[in-house]
C-alpha positions as CSV (number, residue, x, y, z in Angstrom):
1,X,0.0,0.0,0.0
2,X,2.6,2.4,0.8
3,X,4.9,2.2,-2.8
4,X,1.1,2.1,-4.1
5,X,0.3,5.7,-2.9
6,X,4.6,7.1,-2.9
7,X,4.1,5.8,-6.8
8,X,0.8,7.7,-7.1
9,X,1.6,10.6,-5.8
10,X,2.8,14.0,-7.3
11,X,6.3,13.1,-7.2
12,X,6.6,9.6,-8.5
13,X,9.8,8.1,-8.7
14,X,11.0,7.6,-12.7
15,X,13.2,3.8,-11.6
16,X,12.6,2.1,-8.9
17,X,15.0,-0.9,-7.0
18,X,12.4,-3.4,-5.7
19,X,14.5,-6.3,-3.8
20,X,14.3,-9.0,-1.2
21,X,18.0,-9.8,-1.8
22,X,20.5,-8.3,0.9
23,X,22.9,-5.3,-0.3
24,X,26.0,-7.1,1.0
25,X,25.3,-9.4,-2.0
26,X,24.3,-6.7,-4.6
27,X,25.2,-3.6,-4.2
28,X,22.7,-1.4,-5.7
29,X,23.1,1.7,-3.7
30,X,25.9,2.5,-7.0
31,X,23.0,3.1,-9.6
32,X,21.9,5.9,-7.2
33,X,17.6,4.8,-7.4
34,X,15.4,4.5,-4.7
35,X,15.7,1.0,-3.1
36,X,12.3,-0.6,-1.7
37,X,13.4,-4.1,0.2
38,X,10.9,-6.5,0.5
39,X,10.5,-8.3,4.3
40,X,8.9,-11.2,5.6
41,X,5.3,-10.9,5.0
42,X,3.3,-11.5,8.5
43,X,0.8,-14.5,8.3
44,X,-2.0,-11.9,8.0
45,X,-0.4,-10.2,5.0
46,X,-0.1,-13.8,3.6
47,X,-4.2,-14.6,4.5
48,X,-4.4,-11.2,2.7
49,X,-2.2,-11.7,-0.1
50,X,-4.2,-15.8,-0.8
51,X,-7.8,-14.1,-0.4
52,X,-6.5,-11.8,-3.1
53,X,-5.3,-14.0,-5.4
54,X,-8.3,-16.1,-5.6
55,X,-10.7,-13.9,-6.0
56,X,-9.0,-11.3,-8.5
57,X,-7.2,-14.0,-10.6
58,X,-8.7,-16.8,-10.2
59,X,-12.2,-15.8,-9.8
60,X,-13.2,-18.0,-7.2
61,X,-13.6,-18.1,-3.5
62,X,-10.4,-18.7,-1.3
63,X,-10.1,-22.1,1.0
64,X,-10.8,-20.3,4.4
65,X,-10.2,-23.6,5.9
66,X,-8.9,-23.4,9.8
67,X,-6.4,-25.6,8.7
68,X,-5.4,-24.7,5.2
69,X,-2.0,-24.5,4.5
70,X,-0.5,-20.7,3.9
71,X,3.0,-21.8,3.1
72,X,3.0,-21.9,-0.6
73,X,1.2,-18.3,-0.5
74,X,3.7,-17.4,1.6
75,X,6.3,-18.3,-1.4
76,X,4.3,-16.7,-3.7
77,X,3.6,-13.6,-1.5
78,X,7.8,-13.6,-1.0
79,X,8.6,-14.3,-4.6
80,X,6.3,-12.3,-7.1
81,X,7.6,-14.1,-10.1
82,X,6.4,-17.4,-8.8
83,X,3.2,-16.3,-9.4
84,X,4.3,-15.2,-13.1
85,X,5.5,-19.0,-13.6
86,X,2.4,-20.4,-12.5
87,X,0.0,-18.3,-14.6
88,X,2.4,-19.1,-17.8
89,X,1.9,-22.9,-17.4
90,X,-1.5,-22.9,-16.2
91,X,-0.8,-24.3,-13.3
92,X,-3.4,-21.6,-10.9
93,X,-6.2,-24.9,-10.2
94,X,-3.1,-26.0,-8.3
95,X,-3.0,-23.8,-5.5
96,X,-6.7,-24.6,-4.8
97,X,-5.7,-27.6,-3.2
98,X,-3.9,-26.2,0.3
99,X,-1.6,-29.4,1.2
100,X,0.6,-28.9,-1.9
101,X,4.3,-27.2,-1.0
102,X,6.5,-25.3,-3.3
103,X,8.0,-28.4,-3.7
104,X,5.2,-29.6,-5.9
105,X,4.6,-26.7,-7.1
106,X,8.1,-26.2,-8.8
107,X,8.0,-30.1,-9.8
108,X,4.7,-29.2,-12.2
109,X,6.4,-25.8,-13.3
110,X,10.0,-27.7,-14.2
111,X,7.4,-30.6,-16.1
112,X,5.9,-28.4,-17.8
113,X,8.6,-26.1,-19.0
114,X,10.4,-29.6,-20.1
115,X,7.3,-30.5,-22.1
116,X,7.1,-27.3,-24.1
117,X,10.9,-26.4,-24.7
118,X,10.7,-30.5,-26.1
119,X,7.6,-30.8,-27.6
120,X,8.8,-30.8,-31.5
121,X,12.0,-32.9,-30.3
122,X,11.3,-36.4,-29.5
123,X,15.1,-36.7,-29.2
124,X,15.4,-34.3,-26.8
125,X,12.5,-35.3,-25.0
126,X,14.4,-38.7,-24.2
127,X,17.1,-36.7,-22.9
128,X,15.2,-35.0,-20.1
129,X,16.7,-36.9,-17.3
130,X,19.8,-36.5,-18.5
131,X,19.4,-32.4,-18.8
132,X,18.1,-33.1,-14.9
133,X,21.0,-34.0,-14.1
134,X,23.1,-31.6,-16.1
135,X,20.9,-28.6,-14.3
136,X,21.3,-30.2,-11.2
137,X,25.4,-30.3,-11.3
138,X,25.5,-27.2,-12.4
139,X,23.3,-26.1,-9.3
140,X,26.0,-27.6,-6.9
141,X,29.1,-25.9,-8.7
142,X,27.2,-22.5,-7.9
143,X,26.1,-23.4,-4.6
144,X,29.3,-24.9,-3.7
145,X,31.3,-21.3,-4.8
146,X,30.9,-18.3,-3.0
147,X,27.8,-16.8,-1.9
148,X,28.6,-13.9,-5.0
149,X,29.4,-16.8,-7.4
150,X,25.8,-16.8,-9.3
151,X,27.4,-17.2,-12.5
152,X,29.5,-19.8,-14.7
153,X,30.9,-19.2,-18.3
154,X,28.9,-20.5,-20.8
155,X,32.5,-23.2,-21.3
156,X,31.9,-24.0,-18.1
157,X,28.2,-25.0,-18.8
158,X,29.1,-26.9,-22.1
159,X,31.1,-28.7,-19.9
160,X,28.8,-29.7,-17.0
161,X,26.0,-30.2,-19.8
162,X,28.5,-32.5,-22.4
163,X,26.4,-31.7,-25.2
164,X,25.7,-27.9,-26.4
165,X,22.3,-29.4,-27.7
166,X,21.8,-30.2,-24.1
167,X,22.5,-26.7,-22.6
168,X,20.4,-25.2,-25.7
169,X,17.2,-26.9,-24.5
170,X,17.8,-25.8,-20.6
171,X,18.0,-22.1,-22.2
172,X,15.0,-22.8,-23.7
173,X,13.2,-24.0,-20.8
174,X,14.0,-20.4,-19.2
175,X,15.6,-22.3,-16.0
176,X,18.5,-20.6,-17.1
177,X,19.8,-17.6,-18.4
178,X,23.5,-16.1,-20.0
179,X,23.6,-12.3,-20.1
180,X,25.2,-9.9,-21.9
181,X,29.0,-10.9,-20.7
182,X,28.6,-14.3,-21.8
183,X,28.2,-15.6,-18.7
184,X,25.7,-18.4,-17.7
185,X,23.4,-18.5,-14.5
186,X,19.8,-20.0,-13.2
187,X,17.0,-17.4,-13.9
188,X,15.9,-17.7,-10.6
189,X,17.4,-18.7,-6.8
190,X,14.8,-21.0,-6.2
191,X,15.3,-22.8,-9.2
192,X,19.1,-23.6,-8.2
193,X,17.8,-24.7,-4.9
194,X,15.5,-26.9,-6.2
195,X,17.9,-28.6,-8.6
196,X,21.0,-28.5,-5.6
197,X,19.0,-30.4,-3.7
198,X,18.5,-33.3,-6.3
């Protein structure tokens, strides 16, 4: 509510910094913008943040049950472009049911990422496992380096992966990314957790 109203108001800010991460890690106070860091939403932010979501985007009525589980809105409430993923693989009806975890929740996104990035390779379909594994290697080198080691070369990868075919199809999937210095890195934290801990 209050970036709402400070980005409504007569003297909007042009750029805005919107980060959960921690500035020991990035440093962003360099590019000189206003920084908004995101904190631990409260559970009644996260009852807020669920109701929300059901009724504006999914158009139906929230599970109110006394014991429904809050954790993966929590996630979603803590990492906005979870929520992104999920609406791009049409994976919303999932969150209706309240005992699912992130867990699952990344297992259907990953699937379904795999399906569409090999959907007109049948070759490269049978290779999944083996890009699993490739992604999941990878995830240890970078989790194993320094905490400011998110990135390998894009050698590096072709190495971990064997086959560039291979590391073409994880690009494709969106898992992971290389940016403009070449350089190789998983799009998101949470999807190098999930793979480190494979």
């Amino acid at each position: 509510e209050a970036i709402k109203n400070w980005i409504n108001s007569n003297s909007p800010p042009q750029k805005i910094i919107l980060t959960g991460r921690e500035n020991t890690v990035f440093d962003y106070h360099d590019l000189n913008l206003p920084i908004v860091t995101i904190v631990e939403p409260s559970p009644k932010d996260v009852e807020r943040f669920r109701d929300n979501f059901f009724t504006s985007y999914l158009n139906v009525k929230p599970v109110t049950s006394e014991n429904a589980n809050l954790a993966i809105f929590y996630d979603l409430a803590k990492y906005p472009s979870l929520g992104n993923w999920v609406f791009e693989s049409g994976a919303e009806q999932f969150l209706q049911n309240p005992d699912r975890s992130l867990s699952d929740l990344l297992n259907i996104l990953i699937t379904e990422k795999f399906s569409a990035a090999t959907s007109n390779n049948a070759n490269l379909a049978n290779k999944v496992s083996k890009i699993i594994n490739s992604l999941a290697k990878l995830a240890v080198v970078l989790t194993d380096s320094s905490p400011q080691a998110v990135y390998v070369t894009v050698e590096s990868a072709i190495e971990i992966f064997q086959e560039k075919t291979l590391l073409d199809c994880a690009l494709n999937t969106r898992l992971i990314m290389v940016d403009e210095n070449n350089r190789l890195r998983f799009s998101h934290f949470l999807f190098q957790a999930y793979f480190a801990a494979l």
